[in-house]
C-alpha positions in Angstrom: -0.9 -12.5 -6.1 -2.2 -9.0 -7.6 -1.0 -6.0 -5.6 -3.6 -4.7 -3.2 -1.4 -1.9 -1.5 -1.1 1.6 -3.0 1.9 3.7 -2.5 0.8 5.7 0.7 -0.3 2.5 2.2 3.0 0.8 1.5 5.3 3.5 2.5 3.6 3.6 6.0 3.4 0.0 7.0 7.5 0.1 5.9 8.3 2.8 8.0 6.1 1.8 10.7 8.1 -2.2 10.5 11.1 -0.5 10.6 10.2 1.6 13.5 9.2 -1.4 15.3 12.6 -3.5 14.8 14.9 -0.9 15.4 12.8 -0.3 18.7 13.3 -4.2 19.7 16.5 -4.8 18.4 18.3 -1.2 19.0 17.1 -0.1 21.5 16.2 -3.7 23.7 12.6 -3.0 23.3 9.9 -5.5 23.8 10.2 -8.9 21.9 6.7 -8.5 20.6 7.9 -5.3 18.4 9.9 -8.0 16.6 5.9 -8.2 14.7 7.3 -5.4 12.8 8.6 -7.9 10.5 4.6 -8.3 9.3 3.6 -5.1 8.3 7.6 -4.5 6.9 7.0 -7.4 5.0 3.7 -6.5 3.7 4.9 -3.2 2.3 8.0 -4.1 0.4 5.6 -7.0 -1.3 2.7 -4.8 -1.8 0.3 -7.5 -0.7 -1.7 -8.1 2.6 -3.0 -11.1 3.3 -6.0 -9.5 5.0 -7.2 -7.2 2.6 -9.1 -9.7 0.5 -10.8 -11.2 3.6 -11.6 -7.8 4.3 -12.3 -6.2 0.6 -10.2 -3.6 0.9 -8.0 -2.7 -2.2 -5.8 0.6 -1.8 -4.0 -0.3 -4.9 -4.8 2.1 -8.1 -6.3 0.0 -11.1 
């Protein structure tokens, strides 16, 4: 698994995971903002799943 999220990309799908979960679980939001687990996920590994099917790479070489 080679990295296929740059910096900006991964910063924003962390924050935007952990904006998500603290809305479900803090602050009883809907159970489907539990999906922030995904995109939280995503950007601490640095690798989407959907970016190959997609070709997209925002990853510097």
């Amino acid at each position: 698994m080679k990295l296929n999220s740059g910096g900006i990309d991964r910063i924003i799908r962390i924050i935007a995971g952990l904006a998500l979960l603290a809305w479900a679980g803090i602050f009883h939001g809907p159970v489907w903002a539990f999906i922030g687990i995904l995109p939280l996920a995503t950007g601490i590994i640095g690798w989407c799943p959907a970016y190959p099917i997609l070709g997209i790479n925002t990853c510097k070489k």
